[in-house]
C-alpha positions in Angstrom: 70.4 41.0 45.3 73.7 43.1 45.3 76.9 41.8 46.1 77.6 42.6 50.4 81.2 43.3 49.1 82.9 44.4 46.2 86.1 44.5 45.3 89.7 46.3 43.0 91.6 43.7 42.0 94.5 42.8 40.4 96.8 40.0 38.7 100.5 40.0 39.0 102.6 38.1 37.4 104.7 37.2 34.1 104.2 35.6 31.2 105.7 31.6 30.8 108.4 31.3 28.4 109.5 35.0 28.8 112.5 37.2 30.1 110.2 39.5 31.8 109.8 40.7 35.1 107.0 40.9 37.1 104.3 42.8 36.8 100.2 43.7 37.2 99.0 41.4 33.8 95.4 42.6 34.7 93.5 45.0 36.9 90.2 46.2 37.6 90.0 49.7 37.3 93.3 49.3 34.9 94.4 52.7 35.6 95.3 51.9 39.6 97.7 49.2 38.0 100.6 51.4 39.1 99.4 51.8 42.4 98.8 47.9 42.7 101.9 46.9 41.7 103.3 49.2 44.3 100.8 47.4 46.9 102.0 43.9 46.0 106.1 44.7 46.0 105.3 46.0 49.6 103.1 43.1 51.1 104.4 40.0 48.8 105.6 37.3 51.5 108.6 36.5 48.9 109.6 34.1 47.0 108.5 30.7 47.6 111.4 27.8 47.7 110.9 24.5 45.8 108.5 22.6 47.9 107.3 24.8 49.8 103.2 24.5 50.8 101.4 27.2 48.7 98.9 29.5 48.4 100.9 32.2 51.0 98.0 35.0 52.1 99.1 38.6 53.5 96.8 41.1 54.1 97.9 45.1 54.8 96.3 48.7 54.6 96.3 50.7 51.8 94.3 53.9 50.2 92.0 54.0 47.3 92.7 57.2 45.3 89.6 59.3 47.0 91.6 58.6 49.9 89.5 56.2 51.7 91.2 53.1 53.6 91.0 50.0 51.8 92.1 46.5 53.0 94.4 44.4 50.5 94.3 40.8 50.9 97.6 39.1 48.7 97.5 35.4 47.4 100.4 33.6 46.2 100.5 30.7 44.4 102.0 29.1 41.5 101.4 29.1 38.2 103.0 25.5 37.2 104.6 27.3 34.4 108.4 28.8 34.0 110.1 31.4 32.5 112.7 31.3 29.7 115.3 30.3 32.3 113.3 27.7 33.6 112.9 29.4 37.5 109.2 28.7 38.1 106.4 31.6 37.7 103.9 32.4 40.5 101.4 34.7 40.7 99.6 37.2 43.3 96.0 38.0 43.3 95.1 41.2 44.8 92.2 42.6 46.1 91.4 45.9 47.8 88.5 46.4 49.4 86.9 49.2 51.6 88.0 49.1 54.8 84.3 50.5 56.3 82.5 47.7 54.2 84.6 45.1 56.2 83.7 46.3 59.6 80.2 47.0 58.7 79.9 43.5 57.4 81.5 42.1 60.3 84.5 40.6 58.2 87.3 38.5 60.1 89.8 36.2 59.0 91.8 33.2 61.2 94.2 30.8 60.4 93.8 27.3 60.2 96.1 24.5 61.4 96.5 21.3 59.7 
């Protein structure tokens, strides 16, 4: 059976033990890596403090390159690594998906208290 949705994605980050800055590490198509590193600086929630309760979730518009509307869901969490000056690394996973699929699959998403 085919998948009901499918999905662009990337992963943005930096490497541990590095001087770096952040960046899309991987990406699927690679050539939108640009455009999803453009995506993530707009909808990243920040930057965590020590402590606080991870993964953080954002979700915004966007357009795929044939112009179509796409939905972007953002997930940060940690990485339990650090960097060369020991700040701690986290990561966002991206995805972008087409905005039309969500509706016609009758896609919603809530929030949860604890």
């Amino acid at each position: 059976m085919p998948p009901g949705l499918t999905a662009d994605w990337a992963l943005w980050g930096k490497e541990p033990g590095t001087n770096s800055g952040y960046q899309v590490l991987a990406a699927c198509p690679r050539e939108r890596s640009a455009e999803f590193n453009t995506s993530v600086h707009h909808w990243s929630p920040g930057t965590p403090a020590r402590g606080d309760q991870l993964p953080w979730i954002t979700i915004g518009p966007g357009r795929a390159p044939d112009g179509t509307d796409t939905v972007g869901v953002f997930l940060l969490d940690g990485t339990g690594t650090v960097d060369r000056t020991n700040r701690p690394i986290y990561r966002i996973v991206h995805f972008a998906v087409d905005a039309a699929t969500v509706g016609e699959l009758g896609l919603s998403w809530h929030t949860c208290s604890s």
